[in-house]
N, C-alpha and C positions, 0 to 999 in steps of 0.2 A: 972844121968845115963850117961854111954859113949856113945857119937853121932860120927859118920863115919867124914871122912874130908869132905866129899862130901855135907852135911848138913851142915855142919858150912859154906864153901865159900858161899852156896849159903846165907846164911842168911847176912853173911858179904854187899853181892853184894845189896841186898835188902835195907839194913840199910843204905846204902852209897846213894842208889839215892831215901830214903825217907827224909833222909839229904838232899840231893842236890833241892829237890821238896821244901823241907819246908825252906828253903835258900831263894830261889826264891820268895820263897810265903812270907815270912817275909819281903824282901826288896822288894817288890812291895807293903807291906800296910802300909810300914813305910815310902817311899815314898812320897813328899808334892803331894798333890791333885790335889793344882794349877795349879801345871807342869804336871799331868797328864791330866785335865782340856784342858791345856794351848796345850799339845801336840794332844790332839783329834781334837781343832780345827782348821777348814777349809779340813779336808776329807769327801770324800763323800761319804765312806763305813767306816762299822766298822765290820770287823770277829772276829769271836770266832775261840779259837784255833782248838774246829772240822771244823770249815767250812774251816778253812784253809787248814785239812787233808784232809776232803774231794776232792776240787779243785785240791790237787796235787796230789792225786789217780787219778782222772778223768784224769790230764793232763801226768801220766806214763802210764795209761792203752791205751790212744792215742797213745806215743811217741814207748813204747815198747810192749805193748800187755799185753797179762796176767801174771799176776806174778807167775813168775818160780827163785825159789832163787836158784838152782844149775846155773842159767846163769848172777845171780848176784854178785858182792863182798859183803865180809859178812859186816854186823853194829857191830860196837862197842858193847859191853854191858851196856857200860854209857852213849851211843850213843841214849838216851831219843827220842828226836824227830825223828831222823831216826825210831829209833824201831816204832814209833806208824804211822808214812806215810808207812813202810811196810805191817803193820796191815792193817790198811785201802786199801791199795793199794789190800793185800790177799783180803776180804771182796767181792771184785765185781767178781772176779773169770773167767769166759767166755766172760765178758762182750763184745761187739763187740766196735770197734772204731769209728763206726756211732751212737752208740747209748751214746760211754761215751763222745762225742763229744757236743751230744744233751742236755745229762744230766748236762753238765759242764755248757753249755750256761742258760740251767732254774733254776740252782743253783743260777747262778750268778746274772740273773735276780730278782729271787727271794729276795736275797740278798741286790741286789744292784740297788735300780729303776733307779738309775738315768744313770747306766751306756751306756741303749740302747738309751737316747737321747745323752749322750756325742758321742756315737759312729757317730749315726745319724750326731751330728752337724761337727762333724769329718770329715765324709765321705764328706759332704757341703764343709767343709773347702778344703779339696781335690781334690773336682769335682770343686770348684773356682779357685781352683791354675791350677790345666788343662787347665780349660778354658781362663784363663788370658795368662797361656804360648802358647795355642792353637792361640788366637787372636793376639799376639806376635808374632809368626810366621807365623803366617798369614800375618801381615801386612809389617814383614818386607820380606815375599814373593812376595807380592804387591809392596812394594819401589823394591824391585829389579827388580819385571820386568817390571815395569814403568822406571826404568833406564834404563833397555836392550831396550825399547821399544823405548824411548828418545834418544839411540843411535844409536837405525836400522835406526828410522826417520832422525837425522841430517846426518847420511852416506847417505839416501838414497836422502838428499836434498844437501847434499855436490857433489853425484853425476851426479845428475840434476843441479845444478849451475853450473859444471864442464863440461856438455855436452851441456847446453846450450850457455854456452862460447865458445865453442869449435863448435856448429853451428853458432853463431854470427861474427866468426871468419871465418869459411867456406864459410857463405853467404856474408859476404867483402870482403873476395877474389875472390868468383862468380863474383860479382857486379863490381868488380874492371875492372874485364876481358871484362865483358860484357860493361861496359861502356866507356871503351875505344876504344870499337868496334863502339859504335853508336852514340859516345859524338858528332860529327860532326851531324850525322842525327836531333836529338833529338834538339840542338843549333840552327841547323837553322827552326827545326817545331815548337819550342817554338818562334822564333823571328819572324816569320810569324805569328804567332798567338798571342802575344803579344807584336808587335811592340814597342819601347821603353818604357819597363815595364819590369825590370831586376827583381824585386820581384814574380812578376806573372811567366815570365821564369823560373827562378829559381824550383818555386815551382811546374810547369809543368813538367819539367826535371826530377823530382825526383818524379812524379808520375810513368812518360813514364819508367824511369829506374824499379821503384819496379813494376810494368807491367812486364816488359821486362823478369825481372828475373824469376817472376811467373808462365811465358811461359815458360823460356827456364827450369825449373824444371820440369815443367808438361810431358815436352818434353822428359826430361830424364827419367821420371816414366815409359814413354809409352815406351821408349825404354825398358829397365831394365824387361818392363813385355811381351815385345815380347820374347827377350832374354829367360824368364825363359820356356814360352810356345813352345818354338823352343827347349831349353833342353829337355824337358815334352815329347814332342810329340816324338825327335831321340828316347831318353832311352825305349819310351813304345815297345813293340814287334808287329812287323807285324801283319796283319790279313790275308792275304792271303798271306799264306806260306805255303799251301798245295804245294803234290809233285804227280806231274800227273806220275805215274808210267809206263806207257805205252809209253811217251814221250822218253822216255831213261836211262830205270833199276835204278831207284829211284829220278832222277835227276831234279830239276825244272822245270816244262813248260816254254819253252821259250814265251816273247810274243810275241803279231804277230806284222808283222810292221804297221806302222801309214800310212796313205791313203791320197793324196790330194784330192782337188777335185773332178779330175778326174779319183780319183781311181786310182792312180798308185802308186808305195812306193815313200814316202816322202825321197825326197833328199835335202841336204841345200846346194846349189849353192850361190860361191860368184861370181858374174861377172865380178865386179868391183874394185876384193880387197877388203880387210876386211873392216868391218863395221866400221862410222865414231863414235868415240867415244867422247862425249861431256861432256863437264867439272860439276863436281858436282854442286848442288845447295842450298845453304845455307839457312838456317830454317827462315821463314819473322819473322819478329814483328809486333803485334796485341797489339791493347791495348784499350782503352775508355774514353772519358771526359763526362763529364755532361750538359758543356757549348750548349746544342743542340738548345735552343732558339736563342741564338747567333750566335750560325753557319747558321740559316736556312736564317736568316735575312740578312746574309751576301752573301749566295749562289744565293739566289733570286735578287741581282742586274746582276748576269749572267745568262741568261734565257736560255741559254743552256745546262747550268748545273745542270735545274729543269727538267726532266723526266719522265712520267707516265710509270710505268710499270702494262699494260693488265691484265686479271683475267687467267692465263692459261698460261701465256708468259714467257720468261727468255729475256732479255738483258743483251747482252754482249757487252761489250765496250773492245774496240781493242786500245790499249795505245803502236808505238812501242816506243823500247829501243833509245835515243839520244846517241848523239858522245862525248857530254858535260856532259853528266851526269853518276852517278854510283849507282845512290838508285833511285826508283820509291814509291812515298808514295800517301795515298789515304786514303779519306773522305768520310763516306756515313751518312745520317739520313734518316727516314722516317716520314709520318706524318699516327699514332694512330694502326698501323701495322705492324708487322714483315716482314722482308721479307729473303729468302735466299742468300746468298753471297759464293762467292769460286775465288781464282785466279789461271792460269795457266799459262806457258810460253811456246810459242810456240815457237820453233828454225826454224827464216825461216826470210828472212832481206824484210825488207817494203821498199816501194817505195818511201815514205814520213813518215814525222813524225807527222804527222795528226794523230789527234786522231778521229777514228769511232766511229758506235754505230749501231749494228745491234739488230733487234728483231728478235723472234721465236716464236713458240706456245709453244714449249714444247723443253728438251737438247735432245731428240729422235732426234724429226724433224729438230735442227739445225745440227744436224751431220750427217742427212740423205743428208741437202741441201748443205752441204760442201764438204758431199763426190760425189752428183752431179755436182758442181761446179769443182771439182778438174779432173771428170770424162772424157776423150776427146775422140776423133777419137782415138789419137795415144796411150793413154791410155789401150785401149780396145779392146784384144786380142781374137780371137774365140778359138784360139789352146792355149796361154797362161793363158788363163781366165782373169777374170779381176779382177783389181786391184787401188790403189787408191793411188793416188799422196800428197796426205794431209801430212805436215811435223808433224816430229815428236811432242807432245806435254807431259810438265811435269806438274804435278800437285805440286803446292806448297802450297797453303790453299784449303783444302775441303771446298764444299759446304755444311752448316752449315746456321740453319735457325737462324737468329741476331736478338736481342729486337732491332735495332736501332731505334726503338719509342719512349724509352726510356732517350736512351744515345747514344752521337755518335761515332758511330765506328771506328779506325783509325788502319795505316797499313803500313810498309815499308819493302821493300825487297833489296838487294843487286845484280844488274847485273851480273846474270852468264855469259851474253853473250852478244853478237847481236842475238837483234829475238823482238815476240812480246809479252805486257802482254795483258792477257784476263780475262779481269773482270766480271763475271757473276753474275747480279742476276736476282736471280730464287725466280718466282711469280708462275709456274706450279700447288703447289699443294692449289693454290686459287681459288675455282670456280665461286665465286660472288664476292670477292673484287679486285677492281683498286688499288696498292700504288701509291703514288708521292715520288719520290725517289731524294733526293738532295744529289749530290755528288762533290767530286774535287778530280785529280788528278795531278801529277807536279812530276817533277824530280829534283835533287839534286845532289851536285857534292861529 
């Protein structure tokens, strides 16, 4: 019978890929076995050609969703395996992407046991390699900042050896100054105290000096922190800066004036021309030896230069200034007690160069009996009031309470002037103990 053309291609198409099928299928069983044998082994899956379709439906209907062939390119007609992943791919329909995601994985599982421990050991290999580049960086974050670390430190030790050079250098040039100022005093205190023993001098000399400096530093601190409390105090703002308004439509209260005595306004009268102005006075040197068994044994062949000083007393020794000499130096020990010490220089010329030694109870009653002493007829005015003839006196070491029980004390100053020195020590705040007080003093040119 006559068949349509449309019946015939189709049979043609059919015939041609039952051909192409049985093609395949013949040289795959004609095939040696071996090598198929031989090519199976060492994988660790085997699919079939559904499982294969399957998986790659599962992994279109992930990648683009449900199969819509108006949004696809068409397949070939001999196009075999396309055609049948389309099929398959049709087949799931709505399927959502969480579920053909899920489905793919227990496919697979299913399929394939061993693949969720290869993953497992995978992921192992993965989380090792992190951790190896993690401790890698780690450590060469560690070598670096132990280099930054290793280089703050040598900076900051480079600039400590640079500063301490740079004060080693300071304090020799202190030392220099100051020892060129005292190299005579210090020369003849060691030679008198070491009589020929140029070793023992020597090494006296360079105690006296590092002494020396350690004061005149001290010296400078006090100064530097007067200084800043003097800044301190200008910068702060008044307190009494109120404005008495009644005194003069906003204007400060004047204050009142200052009152003498007798009540009348304080005037400053010069009589006699300006005030006499007397020459500055240069900082003493203080220092200490240890040698005080030695000193005491030495001061006691002079039994006047062994002294009790009273439970309540002060003794002050009156030393004046010589014609011959330009430094005043002094010695004191004690035995098993402290006692107070302070110098002062009084501007007023002696009569001799004797050395005194006056006692007191207390520095109250010796200043009370001084200014009795100084007190006369012609002194003591009923209309001028009275007043007190005592010269003037500078203080150049405070009274400062001394271990010289210990160690003994030593001391030299530089002649500001003519006048006298006044050596106090103060026993006052002893209620029950006596000291014995070994002392010397001597001047120097």
């Amino acid at each position: 019978p006559h068949q349509s053309g449309t019946d015939i291609s189709t049979e043609l198409r059919l015939s041609a890929s039952s051909n192409l099928l049985e093609t395949a299928d013949n040289w795959q069983q004609t095939g040696d076995p071996r090598q198929r044998d031989k090519e199976k082994e060492g994988k660790a899956v085997h699919l079939t050609y559904g499982d294969k379709l399957k998986l790659v439906a599962y992994t279109k209907q992930v990648q683009v969703g449900p199969y819509d062939p108006e949004k696809l390119p068409p397949v070939g007609y001999f196009d075999v395996i396309g055609n049948d992943r389309r099929k398959e791919w049709q087949t799931l329909g709505d399927m959502g992407k969480h579920q053909a995601m899920c489905e793919f994985c227990l496919l697979l599982a299913d399929l394939c046991p061993t693949f969720q421990p290869y993953v497992e050991a995978h992921r192992r290999d993965l989380e090792e390699k992190e951790r190896i580049k993690r401790e890698e960086e780690e450590r060469l974050q560690r070598e670096a900042e132990e280099r930054e670390r290793q280089r703050l430190e040598e900076e900051a030790r480079k600039r400590e050896e640079e500063e301490r050079i740079r004060q080693e250098q300071q304090k020799l040039a202190i030392m220099n100054v100051l020892n060129q100022q005292t190299a005579a005093q210090f020369q003849q205190y060691a030679a008198q105290q070491f009589p020929g023993n140029p070793e023992q001098q020597q090494l006296l000399i360079r105690q006296l000096q590092e002494q020396h400096y350690q004061q005149y530093m001290q010296q400078v601190y006090q100064q530097q922190m007067q200084q800043l409390q003097q800044q301190h105090l200008q910068q702060a703002p008044p307190l009494n800066n109120h404005v008495d308004m009644e005194a003069g439509q906003g204007s400060p209260a004047a204050p009142p004036p200052a009152l003498d005595s007798t009540g009348d306004t304080e005037e400053k009268i010069v009589e006699n021309g300006p005030e006499e102005e007397y020459p500055s006075i240069a900082a003493p040197s203080m220092w200490t030896r240890p040698q005080i068994k030695e000193f005491k044994e030495q001061i006691r062949k002079d039994k006047d230069s062994v002294i009790t000083v009273g439970r309540g007393e002060v003794v002050t020794v009156r030393v004046p200034t010589h014609e011959d000499g330009a430094y005043l130096f002094w010695e004191f020990a004690t035995d098993s007690y402290d006692i107070g010490f302070g110098v002062y220089f009084e501007w007023t010329i002696a009569p001799s160069n004797a050395v005194s030694v006056h006692v007191s109870e207390s520095s109250d009653e010796e200043d009370e009996e001084e200014d009795v002493e100084g007190d006369g007829e012609e002194g003591h005015d009923l209309e001028k009031g009275t007043r007190s003839d005592r010269p003037p006196t500078d203080e150049i070491v405070p009274i400062y309470r001394r271990d010289c029980h210990v160690e003994v004390y030593a001391g030299s100053h530089m002649y500001p002037g003519r006048g006298v020195y006044l050596l106090k020590f103060d026993n006052s705040y002893s209620l029950w103990r006596s000291k014995t007080l070994y002392y010397r003093v001597y001047y120097t040119r």
